[in-house]
N, C-alpha and C positions, 0 to 999 in steps of 0.2 A: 470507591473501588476503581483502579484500574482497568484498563481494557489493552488487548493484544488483535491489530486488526490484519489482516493480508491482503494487500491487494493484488490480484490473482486475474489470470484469464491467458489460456496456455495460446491465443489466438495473440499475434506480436500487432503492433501498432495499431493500439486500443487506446490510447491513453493510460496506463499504468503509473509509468512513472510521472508524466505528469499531474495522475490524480495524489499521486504519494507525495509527491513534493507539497503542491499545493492546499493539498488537507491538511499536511504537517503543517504548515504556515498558516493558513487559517483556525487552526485550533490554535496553535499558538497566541495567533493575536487575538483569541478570546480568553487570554490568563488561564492555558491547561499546558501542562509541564510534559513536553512530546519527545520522544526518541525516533529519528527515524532510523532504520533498519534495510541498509542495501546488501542484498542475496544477488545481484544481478550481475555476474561477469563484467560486464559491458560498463557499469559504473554509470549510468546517468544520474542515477537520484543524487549519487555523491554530487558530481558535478552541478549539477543543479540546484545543488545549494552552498553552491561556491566553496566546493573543497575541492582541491590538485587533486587527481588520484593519481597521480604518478609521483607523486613528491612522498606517499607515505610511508611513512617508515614500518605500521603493523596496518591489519584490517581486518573484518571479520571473518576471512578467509583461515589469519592465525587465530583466531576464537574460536574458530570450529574446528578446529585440526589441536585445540587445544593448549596451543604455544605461548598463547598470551590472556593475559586476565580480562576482562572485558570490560572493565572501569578504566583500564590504560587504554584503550584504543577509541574510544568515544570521546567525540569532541564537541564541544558546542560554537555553535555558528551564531555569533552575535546578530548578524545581517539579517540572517535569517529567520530568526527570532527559534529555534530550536537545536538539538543533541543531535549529530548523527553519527550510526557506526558504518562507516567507508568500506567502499568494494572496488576491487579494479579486476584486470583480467586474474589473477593469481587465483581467483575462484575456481576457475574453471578446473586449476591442478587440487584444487581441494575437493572437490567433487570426486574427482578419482579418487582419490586416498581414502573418501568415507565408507567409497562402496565395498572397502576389505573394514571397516572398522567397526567394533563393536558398538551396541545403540546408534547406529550413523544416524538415524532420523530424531534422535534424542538431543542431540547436540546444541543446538538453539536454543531450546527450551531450556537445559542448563546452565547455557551463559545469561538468558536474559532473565533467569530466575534470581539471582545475584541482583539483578540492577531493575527488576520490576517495580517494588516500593517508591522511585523515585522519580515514575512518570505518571500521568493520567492516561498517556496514550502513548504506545508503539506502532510504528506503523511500517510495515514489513513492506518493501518493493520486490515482486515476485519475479523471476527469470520467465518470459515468455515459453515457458515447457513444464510438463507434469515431471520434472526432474528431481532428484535426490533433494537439492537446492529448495524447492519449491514444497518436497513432503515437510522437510524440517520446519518451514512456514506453516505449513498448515497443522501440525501436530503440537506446535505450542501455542496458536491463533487462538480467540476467543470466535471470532466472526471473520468471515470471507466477504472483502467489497469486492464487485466484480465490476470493473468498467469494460461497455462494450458501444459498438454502434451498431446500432440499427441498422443492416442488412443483411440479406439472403445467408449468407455461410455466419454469420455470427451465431444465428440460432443453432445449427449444427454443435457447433464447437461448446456452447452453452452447456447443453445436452451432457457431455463428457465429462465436461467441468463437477457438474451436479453430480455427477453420479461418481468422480473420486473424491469429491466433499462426504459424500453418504458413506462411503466405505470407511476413509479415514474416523469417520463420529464414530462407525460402530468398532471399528475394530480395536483405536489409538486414542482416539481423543471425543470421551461422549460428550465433551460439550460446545465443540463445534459447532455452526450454524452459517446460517449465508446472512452476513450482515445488510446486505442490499445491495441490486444491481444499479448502477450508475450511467446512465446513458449518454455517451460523448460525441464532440465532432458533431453537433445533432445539426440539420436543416430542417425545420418544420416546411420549407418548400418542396423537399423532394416526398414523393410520395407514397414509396418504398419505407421511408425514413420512419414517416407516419404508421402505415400499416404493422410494420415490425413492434414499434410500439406498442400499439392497440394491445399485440399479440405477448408482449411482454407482462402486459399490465393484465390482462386477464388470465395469466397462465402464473403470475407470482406477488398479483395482490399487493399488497401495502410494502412488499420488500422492495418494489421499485422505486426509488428513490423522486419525490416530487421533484428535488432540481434537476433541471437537464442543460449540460455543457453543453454551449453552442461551439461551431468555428470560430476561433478568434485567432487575429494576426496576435495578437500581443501574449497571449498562452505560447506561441510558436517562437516569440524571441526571447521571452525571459529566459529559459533554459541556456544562452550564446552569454549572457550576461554575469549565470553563479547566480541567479537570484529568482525565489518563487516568486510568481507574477501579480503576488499580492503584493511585494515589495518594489517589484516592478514600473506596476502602473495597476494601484489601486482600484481605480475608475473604470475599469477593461472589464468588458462583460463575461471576461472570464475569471475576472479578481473575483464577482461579485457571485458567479455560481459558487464557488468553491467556498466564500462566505459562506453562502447561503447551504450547502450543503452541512459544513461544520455544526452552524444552526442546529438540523435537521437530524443529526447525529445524536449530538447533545439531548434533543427534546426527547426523542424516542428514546434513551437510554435513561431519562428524570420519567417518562413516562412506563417505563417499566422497571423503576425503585434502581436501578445501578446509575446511581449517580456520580461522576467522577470528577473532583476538581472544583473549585467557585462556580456560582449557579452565572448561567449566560444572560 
């Protein structure tokens, strides 16, 4: 089976996209067939996996406004070793036009219903807001990764989070779930860093995800290069989380029968 992930967290410079990039690239390089998926005006995930976004001719902006088919607008990024469907600012005029449009939060769901059979993983970069943008993610997601850091207002914003996950399951999509929170940017020296932890891990149990992103210089340039920082520089203790996370994915998804792709 397939899986449709979102990674989400309405709180902006969390790691988001660079957790989307680089899970995309690390799944990849464990032979599972990836799409990623940028909803984000701002276009970094594009970018960041070495696609122009100013050079495109369509993007998923005319997929949701329904202009364009969405096997023509997906490209696959050799370097990258994955599919992605590109975003630039033109989103932002998409987002208007849904909120007069019939099913506007259906939308997504419907183009990537067409091209689900032909990946193991999706993997949605969510817009830093609980916006139109970001329901349509969440209403055809299978699980919600949340990357966050450990501190004081992170927990706050968590809180939010959780409880428009909860609304959406009951109302839109019952089978919705929090795929697991991802802890980035981490210093096990600060000690804040630490406690918020603690506080994570006994408030959500086994959804907290055992790898934890450190700071790493070389996660901060791959993005300048077009290239996720597994292709980057392998060896980067950030290549190696996001390895190790894809891992992590994989077993708990063999460990609860949805297996997807060649075994890792």
């Amino acid at each position: 089976m397939n899986r449709i992930i979102a990674i989400a967290n309405q709180k902006g410079g969390v790691g988001k996209t660079t957790t989307s990039v680089n899970l995309a690239a690390s799944l990849a390089e464990i032979k599972r067939r990836v799409l990623l998926v940028d909803i984000d005006p701002q276009g970094n995930a594009t970018m960041g996996s070495g696609v122009d976004k100013q050079s495109l001719e369509s993007t998923v902006c005319d997929v949701l406004l329904e202009e364009v088919s969405i096997r023509d607008c997906i490209r696959y990024v050799p370097a990258a070793g994955y599919s992605v469907l590109p975003a630039n600012s033109d989103l932002t005029a998409a987002e208007v036009e849904l909120m007069s449009s019939d099913a506007r939060e259906q939308r997504l769901k419907r183009a990537l219903s067409q091209v689900k059979d032909d990946f193991d993983f999706i993997i949605i970069d969510c817009p830093p807001s609980l916006n139109m943008l970001t329901l349509n993610a969440l209403v055809c997601a299978d699980g919600v990764l949340i990357p966050m850091q450990c501190e004081y207002y992170a927990l706050e914003g968590l809180s939010a989070l959780v409880d428009t996950i909860e609304q959406i399951r009951i109302s839109v999509n019952p089978g919705l779930q929090i795929e697991g929170l991802l802890r980035t940017m981490y210093d096990p020296r600060n000690k804040l860093a630490t406690d918020v932890s603690s506080q994570l891990i006994e408030h959500f149990g086994d959804r907290v995800y055992r790898t934890v992103v450190p700071r790493n210089i070389r996660l901060a340039e791959a993005p300048s290069h077009g290239l996720p920082v597994l292709k980057y520089d392998k060896t980067s203790n950030g290549a190696l989380a996001y390895f190790s996370l894809a891992g992590e994915i994989i077993r708990k998804q063999v460990k609860s029968g949805v297996v997807t792709g060649a075994v890792a």
